[in-house]
CHARMM internal coordinates of N, CA and C (Angstrom, degrees):
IC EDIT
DIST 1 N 1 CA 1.4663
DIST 1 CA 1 C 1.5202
ANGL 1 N 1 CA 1 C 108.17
DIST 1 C 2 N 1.6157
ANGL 1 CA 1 C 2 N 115.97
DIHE 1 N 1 CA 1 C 2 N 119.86
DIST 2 N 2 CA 1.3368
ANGL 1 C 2 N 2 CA 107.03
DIHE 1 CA 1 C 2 N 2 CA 169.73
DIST 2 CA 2 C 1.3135
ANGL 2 N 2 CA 2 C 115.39
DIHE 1 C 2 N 2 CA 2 C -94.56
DIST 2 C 3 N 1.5784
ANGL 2 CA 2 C 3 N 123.31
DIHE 2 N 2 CA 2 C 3 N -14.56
DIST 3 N 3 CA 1.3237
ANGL 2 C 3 N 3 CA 99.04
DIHE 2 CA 2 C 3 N 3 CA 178.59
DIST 3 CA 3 C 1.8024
ANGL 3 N 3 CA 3 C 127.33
DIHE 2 C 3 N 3 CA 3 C -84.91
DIST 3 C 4 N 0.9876
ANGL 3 CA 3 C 4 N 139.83
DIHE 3 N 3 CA 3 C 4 N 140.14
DIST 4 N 4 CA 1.6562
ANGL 3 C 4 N 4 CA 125.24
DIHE 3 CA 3 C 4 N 4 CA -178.82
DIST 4 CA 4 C 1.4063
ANGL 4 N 4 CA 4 C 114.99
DIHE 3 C 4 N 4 CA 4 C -105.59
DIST 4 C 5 N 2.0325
ANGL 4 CA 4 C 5 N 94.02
DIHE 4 N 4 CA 4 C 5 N 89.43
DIST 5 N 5 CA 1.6340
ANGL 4 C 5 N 5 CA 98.49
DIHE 4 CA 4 C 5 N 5 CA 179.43
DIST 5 CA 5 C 1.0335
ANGL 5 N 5 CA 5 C 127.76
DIHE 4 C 5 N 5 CA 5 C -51.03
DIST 5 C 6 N 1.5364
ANGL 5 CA 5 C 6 N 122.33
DIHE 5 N 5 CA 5 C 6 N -30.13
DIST 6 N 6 CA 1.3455
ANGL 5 C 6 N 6 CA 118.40
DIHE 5 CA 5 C 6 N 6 CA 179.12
DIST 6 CA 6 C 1.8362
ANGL 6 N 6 CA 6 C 124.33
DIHE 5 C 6 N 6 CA 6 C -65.09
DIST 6 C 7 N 1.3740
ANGL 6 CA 6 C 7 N 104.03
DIHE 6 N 6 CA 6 C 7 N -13.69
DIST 7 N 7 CA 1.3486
ANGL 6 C 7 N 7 CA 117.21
DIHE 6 CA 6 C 7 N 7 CA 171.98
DIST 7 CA 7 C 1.6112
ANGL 7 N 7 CA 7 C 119.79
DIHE 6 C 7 N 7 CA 7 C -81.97
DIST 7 C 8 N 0.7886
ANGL 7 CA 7 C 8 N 90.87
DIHE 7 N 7 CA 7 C 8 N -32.20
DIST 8 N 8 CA 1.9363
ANGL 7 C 8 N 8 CA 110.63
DIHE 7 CA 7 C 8 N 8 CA -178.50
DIST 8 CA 8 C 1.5556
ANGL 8 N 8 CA 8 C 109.61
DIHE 7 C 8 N 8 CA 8 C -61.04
DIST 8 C 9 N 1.6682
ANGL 8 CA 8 C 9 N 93.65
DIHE 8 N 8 CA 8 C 9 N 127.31
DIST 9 N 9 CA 1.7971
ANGL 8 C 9 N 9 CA 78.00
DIHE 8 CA 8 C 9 N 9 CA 176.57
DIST 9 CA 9 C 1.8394
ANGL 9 N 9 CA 9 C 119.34
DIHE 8 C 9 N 9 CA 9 C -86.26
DIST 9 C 10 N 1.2770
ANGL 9 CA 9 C 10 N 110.09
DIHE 9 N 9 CA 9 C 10 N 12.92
DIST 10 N 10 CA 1.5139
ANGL 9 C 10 N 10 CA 101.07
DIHE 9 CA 9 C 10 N 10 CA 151.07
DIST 10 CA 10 C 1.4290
ANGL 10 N 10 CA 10 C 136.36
DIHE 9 C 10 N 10 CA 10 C -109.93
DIST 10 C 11 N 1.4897
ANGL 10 CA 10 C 11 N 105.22
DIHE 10 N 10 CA 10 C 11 N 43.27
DIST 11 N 11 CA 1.4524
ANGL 10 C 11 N 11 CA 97.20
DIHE 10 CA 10 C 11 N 11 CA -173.39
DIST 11 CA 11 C 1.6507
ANGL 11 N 11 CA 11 C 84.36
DIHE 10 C 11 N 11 CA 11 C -112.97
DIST 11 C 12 N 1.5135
ANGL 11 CA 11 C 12 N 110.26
DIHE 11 N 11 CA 11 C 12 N 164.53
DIST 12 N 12 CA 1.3664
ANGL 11 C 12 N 12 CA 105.05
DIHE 11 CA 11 C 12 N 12 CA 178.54
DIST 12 CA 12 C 2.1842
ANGL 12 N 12 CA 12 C 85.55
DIHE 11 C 12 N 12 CA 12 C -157.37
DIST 12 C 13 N 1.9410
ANGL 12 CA 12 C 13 N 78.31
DIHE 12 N 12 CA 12 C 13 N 161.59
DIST 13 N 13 CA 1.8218
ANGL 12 C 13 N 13 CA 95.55
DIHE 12 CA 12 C 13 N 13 CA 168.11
DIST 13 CA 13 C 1.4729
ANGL 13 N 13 CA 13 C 100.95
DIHE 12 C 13 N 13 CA 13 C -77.56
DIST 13 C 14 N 1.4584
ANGL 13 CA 13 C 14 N 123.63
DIHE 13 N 13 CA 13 C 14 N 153.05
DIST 14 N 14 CA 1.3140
ANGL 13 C 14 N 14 CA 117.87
DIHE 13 CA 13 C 14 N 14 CA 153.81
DIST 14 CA 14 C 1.7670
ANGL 14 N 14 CA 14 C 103.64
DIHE 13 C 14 N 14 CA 14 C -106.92
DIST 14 C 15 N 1.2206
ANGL 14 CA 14 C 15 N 112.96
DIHE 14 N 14 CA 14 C 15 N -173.45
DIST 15 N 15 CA 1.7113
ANGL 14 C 15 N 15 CA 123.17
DIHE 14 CA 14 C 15 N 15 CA 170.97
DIST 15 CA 15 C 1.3729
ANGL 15 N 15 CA 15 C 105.89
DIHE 14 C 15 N 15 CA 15 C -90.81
DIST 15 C 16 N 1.1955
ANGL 15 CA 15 C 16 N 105.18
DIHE 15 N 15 CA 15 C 16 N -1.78
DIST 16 N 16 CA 1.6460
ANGL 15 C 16 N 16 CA 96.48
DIHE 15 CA 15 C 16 N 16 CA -171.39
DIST 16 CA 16 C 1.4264
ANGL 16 N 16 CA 16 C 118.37
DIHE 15 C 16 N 16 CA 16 C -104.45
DIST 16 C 17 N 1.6930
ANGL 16 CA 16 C 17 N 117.52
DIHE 16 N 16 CA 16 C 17 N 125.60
DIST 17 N 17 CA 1.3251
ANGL 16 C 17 N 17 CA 125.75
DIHE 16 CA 16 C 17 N 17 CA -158.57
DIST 17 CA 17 C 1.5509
ANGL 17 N 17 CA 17 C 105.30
DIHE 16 C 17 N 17 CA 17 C -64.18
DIST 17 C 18 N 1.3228
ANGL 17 CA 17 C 18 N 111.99
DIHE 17 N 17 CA 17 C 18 N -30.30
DIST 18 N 18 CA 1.6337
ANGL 17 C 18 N 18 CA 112.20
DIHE 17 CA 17 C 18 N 18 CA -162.04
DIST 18 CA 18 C 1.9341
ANGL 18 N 18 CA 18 C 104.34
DIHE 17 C 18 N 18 CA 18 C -100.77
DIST 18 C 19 N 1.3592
ANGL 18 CA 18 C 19 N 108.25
DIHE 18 N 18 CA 18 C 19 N -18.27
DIST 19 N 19 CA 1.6389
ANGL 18 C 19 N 19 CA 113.26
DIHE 18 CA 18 C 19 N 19 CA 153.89
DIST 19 CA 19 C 1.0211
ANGL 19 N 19 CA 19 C 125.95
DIHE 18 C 19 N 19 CA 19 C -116.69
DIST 19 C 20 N 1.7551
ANGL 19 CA 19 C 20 N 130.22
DIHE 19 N 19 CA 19 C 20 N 54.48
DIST 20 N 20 CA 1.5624
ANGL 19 C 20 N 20 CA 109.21
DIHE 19 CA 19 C 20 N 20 CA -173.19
DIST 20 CA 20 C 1.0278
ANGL 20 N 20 CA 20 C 115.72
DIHE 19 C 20 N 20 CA 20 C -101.29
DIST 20 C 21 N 1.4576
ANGL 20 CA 20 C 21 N 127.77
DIHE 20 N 20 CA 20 C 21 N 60.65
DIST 21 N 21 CA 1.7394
ANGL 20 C 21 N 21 CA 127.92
DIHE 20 CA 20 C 21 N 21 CA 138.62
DIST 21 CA 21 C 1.5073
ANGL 21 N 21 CA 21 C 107.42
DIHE 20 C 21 N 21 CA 21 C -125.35
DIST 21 C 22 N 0.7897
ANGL 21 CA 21 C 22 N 125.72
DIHE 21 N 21 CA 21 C 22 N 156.16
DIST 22 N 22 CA 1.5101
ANGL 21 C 22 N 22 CA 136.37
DIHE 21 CA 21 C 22 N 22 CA -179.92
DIST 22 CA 22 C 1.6849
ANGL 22 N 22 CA 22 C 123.26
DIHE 21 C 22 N 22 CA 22 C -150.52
DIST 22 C 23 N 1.4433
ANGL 22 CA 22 C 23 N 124.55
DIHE 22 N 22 CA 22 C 23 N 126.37
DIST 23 N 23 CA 1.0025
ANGL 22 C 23 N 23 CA 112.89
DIHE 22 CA 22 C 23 N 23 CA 178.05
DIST 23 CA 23 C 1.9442
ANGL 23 N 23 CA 23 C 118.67
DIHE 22 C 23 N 23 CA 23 C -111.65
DIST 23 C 24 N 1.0957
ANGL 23 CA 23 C 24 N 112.19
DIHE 23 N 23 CA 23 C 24 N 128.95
DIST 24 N 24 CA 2.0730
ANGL 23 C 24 N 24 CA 107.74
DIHE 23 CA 23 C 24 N 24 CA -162.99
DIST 24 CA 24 C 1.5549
ANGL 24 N 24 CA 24 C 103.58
DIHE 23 C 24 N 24 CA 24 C -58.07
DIST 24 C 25 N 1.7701
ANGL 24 CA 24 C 25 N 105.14
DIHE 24 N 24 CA 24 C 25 N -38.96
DIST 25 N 25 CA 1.3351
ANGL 24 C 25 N 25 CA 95.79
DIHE 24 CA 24 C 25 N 25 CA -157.35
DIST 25 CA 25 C 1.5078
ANGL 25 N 25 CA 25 C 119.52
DIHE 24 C 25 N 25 CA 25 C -72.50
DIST 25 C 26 N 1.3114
ANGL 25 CA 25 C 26 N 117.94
DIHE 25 N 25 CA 25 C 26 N -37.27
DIST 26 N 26 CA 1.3641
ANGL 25 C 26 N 26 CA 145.05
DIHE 25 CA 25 C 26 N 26 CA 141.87
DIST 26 CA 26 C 1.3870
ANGL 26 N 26 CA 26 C 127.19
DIHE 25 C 26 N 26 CA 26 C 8.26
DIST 26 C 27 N 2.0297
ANGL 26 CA 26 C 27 N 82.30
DIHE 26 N 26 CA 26 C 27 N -79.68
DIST 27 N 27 CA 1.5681
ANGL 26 C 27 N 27 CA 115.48
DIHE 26 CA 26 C 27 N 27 CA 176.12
DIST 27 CA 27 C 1.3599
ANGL 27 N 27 CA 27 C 107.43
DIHE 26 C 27 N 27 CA 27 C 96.46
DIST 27 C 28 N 1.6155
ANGL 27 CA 27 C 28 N 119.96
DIHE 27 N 27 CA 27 C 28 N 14.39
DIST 28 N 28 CA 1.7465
ANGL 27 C 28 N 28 CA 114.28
DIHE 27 CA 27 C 28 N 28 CA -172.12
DIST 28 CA 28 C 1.6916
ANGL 28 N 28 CA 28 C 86.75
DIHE 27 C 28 N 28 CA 28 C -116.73
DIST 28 C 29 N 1.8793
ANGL 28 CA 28 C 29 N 79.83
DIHE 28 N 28 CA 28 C 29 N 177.86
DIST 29 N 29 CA 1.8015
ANGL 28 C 29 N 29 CA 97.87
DIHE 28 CA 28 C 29 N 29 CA 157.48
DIST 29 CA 29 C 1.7061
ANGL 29 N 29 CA 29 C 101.63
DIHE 28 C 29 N 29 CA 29 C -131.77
DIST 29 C 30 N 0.9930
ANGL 29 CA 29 C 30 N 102.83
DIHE 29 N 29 CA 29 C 30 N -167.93
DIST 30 N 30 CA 1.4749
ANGL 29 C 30 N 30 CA 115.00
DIHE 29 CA 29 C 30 N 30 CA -161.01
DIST 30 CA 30 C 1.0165
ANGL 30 N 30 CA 30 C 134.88
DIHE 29 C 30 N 30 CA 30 C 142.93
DIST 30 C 31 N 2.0459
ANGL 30 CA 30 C 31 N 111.66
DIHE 30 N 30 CA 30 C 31 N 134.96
DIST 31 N 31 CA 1.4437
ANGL 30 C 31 N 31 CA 122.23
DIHE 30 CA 30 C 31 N 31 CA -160.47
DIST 31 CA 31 C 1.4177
ANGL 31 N 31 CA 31 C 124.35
DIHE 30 C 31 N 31 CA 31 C -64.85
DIST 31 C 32 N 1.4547
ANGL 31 CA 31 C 32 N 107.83
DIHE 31 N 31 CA 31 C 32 N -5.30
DIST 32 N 32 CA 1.3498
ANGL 31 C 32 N 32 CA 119.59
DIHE 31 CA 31 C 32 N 32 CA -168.52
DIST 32 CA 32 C 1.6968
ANGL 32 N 32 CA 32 C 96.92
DIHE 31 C 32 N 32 CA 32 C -110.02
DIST 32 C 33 N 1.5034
ANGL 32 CA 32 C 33 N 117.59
DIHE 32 N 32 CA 32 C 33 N 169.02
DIST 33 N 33 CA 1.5340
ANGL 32 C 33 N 33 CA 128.94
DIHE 32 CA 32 C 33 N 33 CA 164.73
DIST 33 CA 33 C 1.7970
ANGL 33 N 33 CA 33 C 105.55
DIHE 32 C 33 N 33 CA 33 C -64.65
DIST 33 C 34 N 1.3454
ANGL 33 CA 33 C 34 N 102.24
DIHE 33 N 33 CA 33 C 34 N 102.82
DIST 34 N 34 CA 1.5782
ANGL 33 C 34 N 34 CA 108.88
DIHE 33 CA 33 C 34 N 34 CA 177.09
DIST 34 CA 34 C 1.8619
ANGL 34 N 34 CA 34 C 119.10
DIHE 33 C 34 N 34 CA 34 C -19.83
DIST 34 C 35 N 1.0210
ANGL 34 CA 34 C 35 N 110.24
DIHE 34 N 34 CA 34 C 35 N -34.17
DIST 35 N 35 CA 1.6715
ANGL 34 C 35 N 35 CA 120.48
DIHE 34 CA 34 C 35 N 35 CA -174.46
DIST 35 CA 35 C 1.1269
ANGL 35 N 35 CA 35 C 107.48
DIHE 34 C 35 N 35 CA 35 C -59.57
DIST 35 C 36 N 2.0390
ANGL 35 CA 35 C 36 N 121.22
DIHE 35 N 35 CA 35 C 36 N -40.99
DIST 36 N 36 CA 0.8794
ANGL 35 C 36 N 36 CA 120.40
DIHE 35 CA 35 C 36 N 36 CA -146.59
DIST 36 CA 36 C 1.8664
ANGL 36 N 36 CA 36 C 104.71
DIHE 35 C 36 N 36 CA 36 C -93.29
DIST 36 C 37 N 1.6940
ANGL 36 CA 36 C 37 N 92.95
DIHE 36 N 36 CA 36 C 37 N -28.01
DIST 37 N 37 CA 1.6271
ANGL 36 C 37 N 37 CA 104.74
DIHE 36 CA 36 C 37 N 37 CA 168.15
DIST 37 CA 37 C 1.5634
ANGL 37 N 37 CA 37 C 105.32
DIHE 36 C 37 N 37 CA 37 C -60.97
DIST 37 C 38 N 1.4061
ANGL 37 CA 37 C 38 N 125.23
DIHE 37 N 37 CA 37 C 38 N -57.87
DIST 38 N 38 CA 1.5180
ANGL 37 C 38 N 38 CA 108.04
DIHE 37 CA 37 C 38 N 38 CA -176.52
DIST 38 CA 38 C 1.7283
ANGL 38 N 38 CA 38 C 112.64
DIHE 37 C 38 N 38 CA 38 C -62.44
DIST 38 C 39 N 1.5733
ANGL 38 CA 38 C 39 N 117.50
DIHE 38 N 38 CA 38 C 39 N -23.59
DIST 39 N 39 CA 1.4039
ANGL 38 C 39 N 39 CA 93.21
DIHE 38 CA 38 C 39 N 39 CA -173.19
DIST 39 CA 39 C 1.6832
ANGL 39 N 39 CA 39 C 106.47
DIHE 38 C 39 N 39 CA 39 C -67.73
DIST 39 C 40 N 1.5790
ANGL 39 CA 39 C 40 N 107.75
DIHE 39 N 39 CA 39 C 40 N -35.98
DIST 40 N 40 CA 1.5287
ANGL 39 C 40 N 40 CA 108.27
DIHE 39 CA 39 C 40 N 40 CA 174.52
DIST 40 CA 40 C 1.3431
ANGL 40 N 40 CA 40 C 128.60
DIHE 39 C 40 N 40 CA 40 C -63.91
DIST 40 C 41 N 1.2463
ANGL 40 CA 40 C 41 N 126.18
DIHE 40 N 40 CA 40 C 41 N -27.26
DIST 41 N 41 CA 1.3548
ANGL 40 C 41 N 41 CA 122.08
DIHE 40 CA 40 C 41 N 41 CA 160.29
DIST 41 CA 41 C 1.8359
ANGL 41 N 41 CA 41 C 129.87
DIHE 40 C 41 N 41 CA 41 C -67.00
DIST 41 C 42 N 0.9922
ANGL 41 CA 41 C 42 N 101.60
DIHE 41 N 41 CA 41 C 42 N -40.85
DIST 42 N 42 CA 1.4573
ANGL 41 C 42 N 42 CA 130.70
DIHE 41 CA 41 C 42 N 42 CA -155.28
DIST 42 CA 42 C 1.6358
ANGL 42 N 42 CA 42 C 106.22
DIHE 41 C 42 N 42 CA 42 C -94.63
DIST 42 C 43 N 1.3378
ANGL 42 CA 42 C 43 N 110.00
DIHE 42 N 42 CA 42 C 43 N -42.77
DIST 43 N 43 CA 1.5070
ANGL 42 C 43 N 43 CA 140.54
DIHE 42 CA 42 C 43 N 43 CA -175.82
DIST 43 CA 43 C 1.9008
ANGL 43 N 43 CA 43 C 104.51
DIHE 42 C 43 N 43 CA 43 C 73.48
DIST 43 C 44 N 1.3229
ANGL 43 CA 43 C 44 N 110.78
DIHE 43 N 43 CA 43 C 44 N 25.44
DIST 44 N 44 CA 1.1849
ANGL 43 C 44 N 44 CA 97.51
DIHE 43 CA 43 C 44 N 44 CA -161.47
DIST 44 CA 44 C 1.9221
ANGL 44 N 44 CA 44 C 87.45
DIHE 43 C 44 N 44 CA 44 C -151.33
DIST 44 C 45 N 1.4209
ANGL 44 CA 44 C 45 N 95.31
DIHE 44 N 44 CA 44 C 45 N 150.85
DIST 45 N 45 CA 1.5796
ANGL 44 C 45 N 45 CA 110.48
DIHE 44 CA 44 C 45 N 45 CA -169.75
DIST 45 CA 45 C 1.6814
ANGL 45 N 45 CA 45 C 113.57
DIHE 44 C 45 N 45 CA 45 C -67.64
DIST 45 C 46 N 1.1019
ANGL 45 CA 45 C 46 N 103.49
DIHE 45 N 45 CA 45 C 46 N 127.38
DIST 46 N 46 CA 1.6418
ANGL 45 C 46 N 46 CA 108.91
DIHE 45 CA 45 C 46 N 46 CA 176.07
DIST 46 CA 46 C 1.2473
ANGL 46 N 46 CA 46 C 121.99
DIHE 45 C 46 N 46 CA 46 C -44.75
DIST 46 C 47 N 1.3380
ANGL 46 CA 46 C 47 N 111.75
DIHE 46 N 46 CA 46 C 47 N 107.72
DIST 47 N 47 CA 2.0699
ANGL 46 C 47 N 47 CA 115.77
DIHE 46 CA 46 C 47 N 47 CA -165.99
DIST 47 CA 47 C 1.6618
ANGL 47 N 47 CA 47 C 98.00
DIHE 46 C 47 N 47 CA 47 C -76.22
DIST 47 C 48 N 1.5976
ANGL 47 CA 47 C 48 N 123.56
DIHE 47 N 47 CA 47 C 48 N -8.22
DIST 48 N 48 CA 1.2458
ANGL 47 C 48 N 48 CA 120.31
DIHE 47 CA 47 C 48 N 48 CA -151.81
DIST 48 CA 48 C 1.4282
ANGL 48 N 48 CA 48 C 125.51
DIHE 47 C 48 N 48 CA 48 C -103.65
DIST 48 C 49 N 1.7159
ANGL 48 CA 48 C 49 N 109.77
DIHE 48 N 48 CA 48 C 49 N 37.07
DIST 49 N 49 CA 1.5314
ANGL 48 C 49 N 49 CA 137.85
DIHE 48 CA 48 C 49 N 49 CA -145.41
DIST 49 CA 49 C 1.2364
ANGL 49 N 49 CA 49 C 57.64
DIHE 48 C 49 N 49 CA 49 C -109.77
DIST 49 C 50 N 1.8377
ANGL 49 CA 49 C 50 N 88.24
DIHE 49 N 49 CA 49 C 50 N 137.40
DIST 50 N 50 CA 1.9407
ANGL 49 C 50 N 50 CA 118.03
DIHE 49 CA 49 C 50 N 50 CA 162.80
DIST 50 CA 50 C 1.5355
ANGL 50 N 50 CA 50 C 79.31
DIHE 49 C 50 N 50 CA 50 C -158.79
DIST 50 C 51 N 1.6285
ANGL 50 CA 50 C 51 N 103.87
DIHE 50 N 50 CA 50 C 51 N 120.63
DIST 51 N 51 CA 1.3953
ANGL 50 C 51 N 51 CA 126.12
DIHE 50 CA 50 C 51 N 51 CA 177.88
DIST 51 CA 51 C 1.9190
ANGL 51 N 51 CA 51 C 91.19
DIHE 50 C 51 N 51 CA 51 C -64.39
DIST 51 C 52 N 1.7298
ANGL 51 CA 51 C 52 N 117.45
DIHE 51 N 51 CA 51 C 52 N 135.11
DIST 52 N 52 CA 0.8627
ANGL 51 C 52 N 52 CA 120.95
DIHE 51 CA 51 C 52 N 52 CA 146.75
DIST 52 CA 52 C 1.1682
ANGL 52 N 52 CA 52 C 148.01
DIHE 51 C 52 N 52 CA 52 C -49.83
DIST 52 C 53 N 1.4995
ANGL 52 CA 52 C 53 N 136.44
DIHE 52 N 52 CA 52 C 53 N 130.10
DIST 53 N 53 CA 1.6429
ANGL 52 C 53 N 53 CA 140.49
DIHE 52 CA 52 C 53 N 53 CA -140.75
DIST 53 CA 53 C 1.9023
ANGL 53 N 53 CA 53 C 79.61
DIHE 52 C 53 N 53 CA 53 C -78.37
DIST 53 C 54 N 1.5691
ANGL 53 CA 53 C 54 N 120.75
DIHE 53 N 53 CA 53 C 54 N 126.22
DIST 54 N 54 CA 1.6653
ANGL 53 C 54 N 54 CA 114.52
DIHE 53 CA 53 C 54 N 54 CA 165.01
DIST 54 CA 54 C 1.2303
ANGL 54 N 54 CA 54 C 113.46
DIHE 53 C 54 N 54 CA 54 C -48.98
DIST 54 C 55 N 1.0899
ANGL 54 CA 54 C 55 N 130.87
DIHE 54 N 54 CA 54 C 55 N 151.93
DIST 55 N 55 CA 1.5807
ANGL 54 C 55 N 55 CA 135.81
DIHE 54 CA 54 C 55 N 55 CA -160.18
DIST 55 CA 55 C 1.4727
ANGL 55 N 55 CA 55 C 120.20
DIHE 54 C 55 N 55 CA 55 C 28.70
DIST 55 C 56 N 1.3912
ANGL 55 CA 55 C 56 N 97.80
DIHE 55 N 55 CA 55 C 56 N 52.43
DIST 56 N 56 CA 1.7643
ANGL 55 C 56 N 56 CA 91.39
DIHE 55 CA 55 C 56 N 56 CA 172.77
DIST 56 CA 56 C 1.1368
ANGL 56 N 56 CA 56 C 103.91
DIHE 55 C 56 N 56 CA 56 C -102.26
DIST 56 C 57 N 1.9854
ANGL 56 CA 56 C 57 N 105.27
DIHE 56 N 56 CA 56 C 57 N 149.53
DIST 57 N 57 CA 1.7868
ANGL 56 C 57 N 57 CA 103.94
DIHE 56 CA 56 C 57 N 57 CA -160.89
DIST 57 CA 57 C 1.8107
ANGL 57 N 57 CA 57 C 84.27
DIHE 56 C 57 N 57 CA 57 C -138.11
DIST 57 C 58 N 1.0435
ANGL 57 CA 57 C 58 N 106.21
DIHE 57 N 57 CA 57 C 58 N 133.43
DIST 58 N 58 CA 1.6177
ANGL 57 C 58 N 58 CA 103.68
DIHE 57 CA 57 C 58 N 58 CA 159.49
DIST 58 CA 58 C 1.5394
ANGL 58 N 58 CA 58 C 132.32
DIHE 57 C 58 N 58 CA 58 C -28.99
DIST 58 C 59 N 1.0569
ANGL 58 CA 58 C 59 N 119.50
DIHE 58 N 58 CA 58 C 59 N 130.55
DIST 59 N 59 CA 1.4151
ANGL 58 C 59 N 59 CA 108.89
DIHE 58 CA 58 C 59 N 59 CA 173.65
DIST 59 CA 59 C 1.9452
ANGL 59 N 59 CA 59 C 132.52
DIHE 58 C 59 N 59 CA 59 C -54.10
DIST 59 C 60 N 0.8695
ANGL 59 CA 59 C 60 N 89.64
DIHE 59 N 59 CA 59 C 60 N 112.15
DIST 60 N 60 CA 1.4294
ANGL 59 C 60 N 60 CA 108.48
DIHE 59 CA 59 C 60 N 60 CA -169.93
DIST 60 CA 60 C 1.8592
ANGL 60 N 60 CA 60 C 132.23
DIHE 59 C 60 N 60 CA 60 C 90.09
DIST 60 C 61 N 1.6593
ANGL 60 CA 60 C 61 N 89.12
DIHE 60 N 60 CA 60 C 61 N 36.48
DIST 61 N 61 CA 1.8117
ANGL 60 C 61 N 61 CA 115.15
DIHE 60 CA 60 C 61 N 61 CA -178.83
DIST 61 CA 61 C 1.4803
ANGL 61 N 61 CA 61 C 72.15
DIHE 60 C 61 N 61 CA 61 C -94.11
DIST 61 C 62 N 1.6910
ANGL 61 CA 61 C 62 N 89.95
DIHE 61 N 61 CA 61 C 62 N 152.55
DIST 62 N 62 CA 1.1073
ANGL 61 C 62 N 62 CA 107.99
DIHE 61 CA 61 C 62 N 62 CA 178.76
DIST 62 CA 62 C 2.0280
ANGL 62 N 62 CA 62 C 88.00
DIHE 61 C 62 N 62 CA 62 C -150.35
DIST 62 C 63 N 1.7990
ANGL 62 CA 62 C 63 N 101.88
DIHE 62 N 62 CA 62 C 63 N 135.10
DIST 63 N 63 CA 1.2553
ANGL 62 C 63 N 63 CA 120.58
DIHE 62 CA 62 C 63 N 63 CA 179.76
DIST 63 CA 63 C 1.2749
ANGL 63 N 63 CA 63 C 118.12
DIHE 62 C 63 N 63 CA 63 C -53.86
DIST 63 C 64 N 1.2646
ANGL 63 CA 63 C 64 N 140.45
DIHE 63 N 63 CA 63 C 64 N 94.05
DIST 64 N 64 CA 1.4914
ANGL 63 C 64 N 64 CA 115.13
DIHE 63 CA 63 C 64 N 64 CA -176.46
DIST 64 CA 64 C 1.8655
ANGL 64 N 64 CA 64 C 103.23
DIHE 63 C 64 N 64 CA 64 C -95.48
DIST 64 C 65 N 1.1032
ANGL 64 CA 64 C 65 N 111.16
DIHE 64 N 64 CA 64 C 65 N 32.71
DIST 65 N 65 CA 1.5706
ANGL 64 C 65 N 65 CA 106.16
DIHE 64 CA 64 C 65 N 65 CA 166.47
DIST 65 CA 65 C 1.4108
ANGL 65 N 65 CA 65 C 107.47
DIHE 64 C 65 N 65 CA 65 C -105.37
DIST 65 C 66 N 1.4098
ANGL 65 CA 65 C 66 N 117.33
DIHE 65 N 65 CA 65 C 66 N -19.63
DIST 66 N 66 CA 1.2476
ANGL 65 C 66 N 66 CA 141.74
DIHE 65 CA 65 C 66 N 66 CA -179.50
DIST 66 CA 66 C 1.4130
ANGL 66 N 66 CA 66 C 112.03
DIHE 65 C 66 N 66 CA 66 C -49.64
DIST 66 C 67 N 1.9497
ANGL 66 CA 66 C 67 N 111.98
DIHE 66 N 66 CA 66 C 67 N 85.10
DIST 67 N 67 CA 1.4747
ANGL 66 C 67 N 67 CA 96.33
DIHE 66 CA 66 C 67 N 67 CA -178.51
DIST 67 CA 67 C 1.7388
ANGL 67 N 67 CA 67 C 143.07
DIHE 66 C 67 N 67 CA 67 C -69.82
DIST 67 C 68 N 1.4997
ANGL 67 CA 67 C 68 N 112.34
DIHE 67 N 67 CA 67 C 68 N 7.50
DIST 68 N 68 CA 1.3836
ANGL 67 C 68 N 68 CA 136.42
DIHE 67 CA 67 C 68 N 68 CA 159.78
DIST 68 CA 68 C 1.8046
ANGL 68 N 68 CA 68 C 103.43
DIHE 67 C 68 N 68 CA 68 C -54.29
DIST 68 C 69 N 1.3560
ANGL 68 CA 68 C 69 N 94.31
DIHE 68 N 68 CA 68 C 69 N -47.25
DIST 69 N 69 CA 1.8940
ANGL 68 C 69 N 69 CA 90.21
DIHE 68 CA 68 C 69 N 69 CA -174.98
DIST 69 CA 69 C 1.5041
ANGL 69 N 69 CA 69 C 89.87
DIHE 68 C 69 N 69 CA 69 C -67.89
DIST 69 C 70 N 0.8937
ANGL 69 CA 69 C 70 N 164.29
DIHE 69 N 69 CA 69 C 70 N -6.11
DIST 70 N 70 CA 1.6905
ANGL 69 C 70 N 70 CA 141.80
DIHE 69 CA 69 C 70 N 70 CA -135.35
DIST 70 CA 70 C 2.3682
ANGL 70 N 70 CA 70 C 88.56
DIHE 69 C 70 N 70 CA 70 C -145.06
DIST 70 C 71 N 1.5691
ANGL 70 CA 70 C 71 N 110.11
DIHE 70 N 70 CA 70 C 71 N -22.65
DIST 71 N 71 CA 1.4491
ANGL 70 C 71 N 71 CA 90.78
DIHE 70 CA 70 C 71 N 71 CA 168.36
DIST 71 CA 71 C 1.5610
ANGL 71 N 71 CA 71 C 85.90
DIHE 70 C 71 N 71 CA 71 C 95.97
DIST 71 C 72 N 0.8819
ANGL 71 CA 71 C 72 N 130.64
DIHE 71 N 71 CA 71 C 72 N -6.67
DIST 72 N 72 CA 1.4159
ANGL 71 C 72 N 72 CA 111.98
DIHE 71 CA 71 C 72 N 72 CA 168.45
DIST 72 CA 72 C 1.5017
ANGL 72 N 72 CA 72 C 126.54
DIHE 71 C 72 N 72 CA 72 C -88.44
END
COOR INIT
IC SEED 1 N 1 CA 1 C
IC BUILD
């Protein structure tokens, strides 16, 4: 596998036991690493790798190592 979904900022976890990988740009879910569904469908490597922003957190994560939350 050359692409590294887990690096990509559209790959995501879902809650769901029987789909938990998912990719946004796509628009699927799936039991496998999304890359590996487009190389099998498509026969050809996922062009749709966008390196993730470093410390990017979902909207409305909140740091709990973050000693400002804790008053210190």
């Amino acid at each position: 596998m050359s692409v590294p979904c887990l690096k990509c900022k559209h790959y995501y976890t879902t809650f769901e036991p029987d789909m938990p990988r998912g990719c946004r740009l796509y628009q699927f879910k799936s039991t496998q690493i999304p890359a590996l569904v487009v190389k099998r469908e498509s026969g050809e490597d996922c062009k749709g790798f966008t390196p993730r922003a470093k410390n990017q957190r979902p909207n409305g994560y909140k740091n709990l190592n973050d000693p400002k939350m804790w008053g210190e």
